[in-house]
TORKOL-4160 file (C-alpha; in steps of 0.2 Angstrom, whole numbers, padded with zeros to 4 digits, m for minus):
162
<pt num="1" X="m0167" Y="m0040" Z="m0026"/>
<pt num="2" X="m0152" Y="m0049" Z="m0030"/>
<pt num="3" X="m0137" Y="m0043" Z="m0039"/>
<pt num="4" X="m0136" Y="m0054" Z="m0056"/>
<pt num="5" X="m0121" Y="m0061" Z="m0062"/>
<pt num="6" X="m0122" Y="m0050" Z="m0080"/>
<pt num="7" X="m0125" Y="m0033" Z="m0066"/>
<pt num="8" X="m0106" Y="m0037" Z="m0062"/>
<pt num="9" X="m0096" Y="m0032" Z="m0077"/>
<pt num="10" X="m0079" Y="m0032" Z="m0081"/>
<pt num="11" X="m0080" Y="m0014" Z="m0081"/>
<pt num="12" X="m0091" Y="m0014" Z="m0063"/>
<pt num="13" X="m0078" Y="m0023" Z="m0058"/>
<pt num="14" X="m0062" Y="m0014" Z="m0063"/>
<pt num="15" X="m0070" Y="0002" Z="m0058"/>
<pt num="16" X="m0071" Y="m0007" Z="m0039"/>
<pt num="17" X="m0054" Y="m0013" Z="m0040"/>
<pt num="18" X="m0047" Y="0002" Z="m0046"/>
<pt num="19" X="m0055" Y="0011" Z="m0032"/>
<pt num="20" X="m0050" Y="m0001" Z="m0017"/>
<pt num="21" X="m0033" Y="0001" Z="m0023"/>
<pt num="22" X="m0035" Y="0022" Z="m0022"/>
<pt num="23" X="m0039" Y="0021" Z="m0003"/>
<pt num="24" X="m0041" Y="0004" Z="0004"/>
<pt num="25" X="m0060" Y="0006" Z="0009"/>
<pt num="26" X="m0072" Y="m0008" Z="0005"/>
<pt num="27" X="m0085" Y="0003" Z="0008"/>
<pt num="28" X="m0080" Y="0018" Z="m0003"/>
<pt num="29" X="m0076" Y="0007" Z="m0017"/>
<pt num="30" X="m0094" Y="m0001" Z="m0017"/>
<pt num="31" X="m0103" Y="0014" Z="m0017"/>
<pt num="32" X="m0092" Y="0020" Z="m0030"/>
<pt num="33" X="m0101" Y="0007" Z="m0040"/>
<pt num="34" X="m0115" Y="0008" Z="m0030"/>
<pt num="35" X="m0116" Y="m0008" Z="m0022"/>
<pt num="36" X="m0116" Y="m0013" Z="m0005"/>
<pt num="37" X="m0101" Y="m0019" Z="0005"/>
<pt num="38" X="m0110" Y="m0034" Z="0007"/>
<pt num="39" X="m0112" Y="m0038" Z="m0011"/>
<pt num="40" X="m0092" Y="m0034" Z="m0014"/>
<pt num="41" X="m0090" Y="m0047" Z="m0001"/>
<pt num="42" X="m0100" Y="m0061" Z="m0006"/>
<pt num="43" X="m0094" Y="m0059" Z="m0025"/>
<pt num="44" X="m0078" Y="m0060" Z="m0017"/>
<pt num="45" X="m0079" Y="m0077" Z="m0009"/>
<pt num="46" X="m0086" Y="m0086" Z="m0023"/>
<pt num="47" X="m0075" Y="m0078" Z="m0037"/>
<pt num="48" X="m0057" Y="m0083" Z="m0034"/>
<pt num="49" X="m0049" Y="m0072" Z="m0046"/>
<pt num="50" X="m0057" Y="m0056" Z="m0041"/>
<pt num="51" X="m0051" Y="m0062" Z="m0021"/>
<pt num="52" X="m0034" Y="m0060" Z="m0031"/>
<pt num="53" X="m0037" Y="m0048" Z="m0038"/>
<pt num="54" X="m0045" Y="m0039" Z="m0022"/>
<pt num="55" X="m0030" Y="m0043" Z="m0012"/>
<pt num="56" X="m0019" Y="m0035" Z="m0023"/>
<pt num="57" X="m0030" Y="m0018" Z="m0026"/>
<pt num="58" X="m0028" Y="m0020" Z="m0005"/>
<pt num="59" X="m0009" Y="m0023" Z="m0008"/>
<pt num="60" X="m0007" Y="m0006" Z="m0019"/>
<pt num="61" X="m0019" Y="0004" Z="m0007"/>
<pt num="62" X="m0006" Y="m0001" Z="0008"/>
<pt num="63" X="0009" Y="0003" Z="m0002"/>
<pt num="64" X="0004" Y="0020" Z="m0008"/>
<pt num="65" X="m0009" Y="0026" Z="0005"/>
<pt num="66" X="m0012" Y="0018" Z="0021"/>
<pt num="67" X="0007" Y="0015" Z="0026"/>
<pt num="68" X="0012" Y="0034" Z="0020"/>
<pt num="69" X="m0003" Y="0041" Z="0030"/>
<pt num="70" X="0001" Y="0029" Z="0044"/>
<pt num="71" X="0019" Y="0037" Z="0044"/>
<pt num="72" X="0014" Y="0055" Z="0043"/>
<pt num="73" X="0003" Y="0054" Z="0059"/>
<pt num="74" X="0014" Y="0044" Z="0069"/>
<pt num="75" X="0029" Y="0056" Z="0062"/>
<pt num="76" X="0025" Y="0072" Z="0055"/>
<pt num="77" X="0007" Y="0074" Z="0068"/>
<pt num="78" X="m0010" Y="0081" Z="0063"/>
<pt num="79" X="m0018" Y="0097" Z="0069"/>
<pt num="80" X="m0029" Y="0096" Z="0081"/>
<pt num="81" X="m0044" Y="0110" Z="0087"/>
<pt num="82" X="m0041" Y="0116" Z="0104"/>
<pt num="83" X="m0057" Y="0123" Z="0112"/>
<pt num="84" X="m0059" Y="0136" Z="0125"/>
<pt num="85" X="m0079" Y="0141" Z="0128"/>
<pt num="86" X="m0084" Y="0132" Z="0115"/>
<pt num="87" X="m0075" Y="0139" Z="0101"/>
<pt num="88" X="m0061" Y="0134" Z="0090"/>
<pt num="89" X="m0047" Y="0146" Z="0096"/>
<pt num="90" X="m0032" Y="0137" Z="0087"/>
<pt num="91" X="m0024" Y="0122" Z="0085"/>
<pt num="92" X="m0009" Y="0110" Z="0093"/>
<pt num="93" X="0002" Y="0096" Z="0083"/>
<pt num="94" X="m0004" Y="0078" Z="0091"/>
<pt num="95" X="0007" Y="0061" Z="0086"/>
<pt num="96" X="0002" Y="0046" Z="0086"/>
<pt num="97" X="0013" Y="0033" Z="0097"/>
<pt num="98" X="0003" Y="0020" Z="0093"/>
<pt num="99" X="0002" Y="0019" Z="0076"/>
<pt num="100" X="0025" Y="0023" Z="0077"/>
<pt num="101" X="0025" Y="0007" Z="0089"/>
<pt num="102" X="0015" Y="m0002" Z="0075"/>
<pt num="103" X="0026" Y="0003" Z="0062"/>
<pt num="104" X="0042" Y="0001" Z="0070"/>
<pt num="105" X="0036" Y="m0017" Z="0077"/>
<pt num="106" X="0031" Y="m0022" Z="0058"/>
<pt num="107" X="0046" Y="m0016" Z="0050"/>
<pt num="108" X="0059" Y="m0021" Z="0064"/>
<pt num="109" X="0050" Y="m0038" Z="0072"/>
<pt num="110" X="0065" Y="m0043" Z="0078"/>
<pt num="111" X="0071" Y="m0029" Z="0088"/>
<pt num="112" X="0055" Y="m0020" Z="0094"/>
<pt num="113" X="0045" Y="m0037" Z="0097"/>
<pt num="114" X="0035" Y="m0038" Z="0114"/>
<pt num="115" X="0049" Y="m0049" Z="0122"/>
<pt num="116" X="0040" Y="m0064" Z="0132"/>
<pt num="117" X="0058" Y="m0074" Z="0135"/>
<pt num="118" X="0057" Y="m0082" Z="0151"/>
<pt num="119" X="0072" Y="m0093" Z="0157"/>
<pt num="120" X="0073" Y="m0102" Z="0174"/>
<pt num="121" X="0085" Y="m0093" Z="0186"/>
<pt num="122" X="0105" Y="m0097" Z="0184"/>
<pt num="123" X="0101" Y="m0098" Z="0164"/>
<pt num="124" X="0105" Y="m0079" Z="0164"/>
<pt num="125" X="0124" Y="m0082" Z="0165"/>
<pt num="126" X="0126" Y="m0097" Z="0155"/>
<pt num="127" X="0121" Y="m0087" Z="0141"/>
<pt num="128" X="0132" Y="m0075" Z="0143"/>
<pt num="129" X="0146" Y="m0086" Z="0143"/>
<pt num="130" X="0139" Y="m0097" Z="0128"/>
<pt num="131" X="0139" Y="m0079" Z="0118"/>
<pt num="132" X="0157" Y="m0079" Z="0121"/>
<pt num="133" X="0161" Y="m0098" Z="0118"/>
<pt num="134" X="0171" Y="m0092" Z="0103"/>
<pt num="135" X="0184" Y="m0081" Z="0109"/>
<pt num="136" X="0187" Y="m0095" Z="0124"/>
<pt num="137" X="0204" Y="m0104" Z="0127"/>
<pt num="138" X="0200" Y="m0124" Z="0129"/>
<pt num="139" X="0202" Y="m0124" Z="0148"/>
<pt num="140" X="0189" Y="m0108" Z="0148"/>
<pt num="141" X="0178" Y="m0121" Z="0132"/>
<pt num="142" X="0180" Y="m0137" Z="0147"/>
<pt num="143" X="0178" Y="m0127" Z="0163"/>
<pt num="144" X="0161" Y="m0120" Z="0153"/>
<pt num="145" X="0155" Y="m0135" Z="0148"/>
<pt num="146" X="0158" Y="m0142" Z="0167"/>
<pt num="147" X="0148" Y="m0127" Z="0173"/>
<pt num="148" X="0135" Y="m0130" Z="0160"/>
<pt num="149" X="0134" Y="m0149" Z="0165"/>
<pt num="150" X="0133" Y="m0147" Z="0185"/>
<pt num="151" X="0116" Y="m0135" Z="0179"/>
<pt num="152" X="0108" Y="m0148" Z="0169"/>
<pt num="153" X="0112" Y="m0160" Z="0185"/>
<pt num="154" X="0105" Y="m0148" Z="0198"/>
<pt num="155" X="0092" Y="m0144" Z="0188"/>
<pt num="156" X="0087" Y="m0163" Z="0185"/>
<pt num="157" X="0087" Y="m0166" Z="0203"/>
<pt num="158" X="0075" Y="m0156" Z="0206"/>
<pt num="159" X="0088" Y="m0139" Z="0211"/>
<pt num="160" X="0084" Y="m0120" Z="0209"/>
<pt num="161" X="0101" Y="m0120" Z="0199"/>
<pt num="162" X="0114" Y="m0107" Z="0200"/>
């Protein structure tokens, strides 16, 4: 049977949104209103407010439960059974790396990003030097820009460079 359009209240639909933004969980939120996930979704791509309004229920859910949980295990750890014979005979404190490296790669992009920079041999040096261009003398600025010049040359010719 399909869901009618008067089965989706405002109230129906503050209730979902109120509940996506508690945990972040489409599925939890639907059966809080007892519909499927399915239904949730399809209302969602043919109501533009409510994809609004979704994404910021999703927004709130990240701010004030999904990043602080995300913290806590990568930081703080979670318990953890250990077995022996079959039964529970304590527990150990287990991290997460994975979820830290996340965090620390979305917080801090440009200091923990995977680095992929790849520059033809001799390129190495040249940036060095180019880092300290402002603290040259103007004989160290031309004798630079001749070393930089014979690089692009060698390099056009078809040389290895430096």
């Amino acid at each position: 049977m399909a869901l009618r359009a008067r089965d989706w209240t405002p109230a129906v639909q503050a209730t979902f949104l109120e509940a996506l933004a508690d945990g972040g969980n489409v599925r939890k939120a639907a059966r809080r209103i007892r519909r499927s996930p399915t239904t949730c979704y399809a209302r969602r791509k043919r109501d533009a407010a409510f994809a609004e309004a979704w994404d910021g229920a999703m927004a709130v859910a990240m701010e004030t439960v999904l990043e602080p949980e995300a913290i806590r295990r990568a930081v703080d750890g979670v318990a953890k059974p250990v077995y022996h014979e079959g039964q529970v005979v304590g527990t150990v404190k287990a991290y997460s790396d994975t979820l830290l490296i996340f965090l620390l790669k979305g917080w801090k992009p440009e200091k923990y990003k995977d680095r992929r920079d790849v520059f033809p041999r001799g390129t190495g040096a040249l940036w060095h030097k180019l880092e300290q261009v402002s603290a040259m003398s103007p004989e160290e600025l031309q004798a630079f820009l001749a070393e930089v010049e014979a690089y692009l040359h060698q390099r056009e010719a078809g040389g290895a460079g430096f």
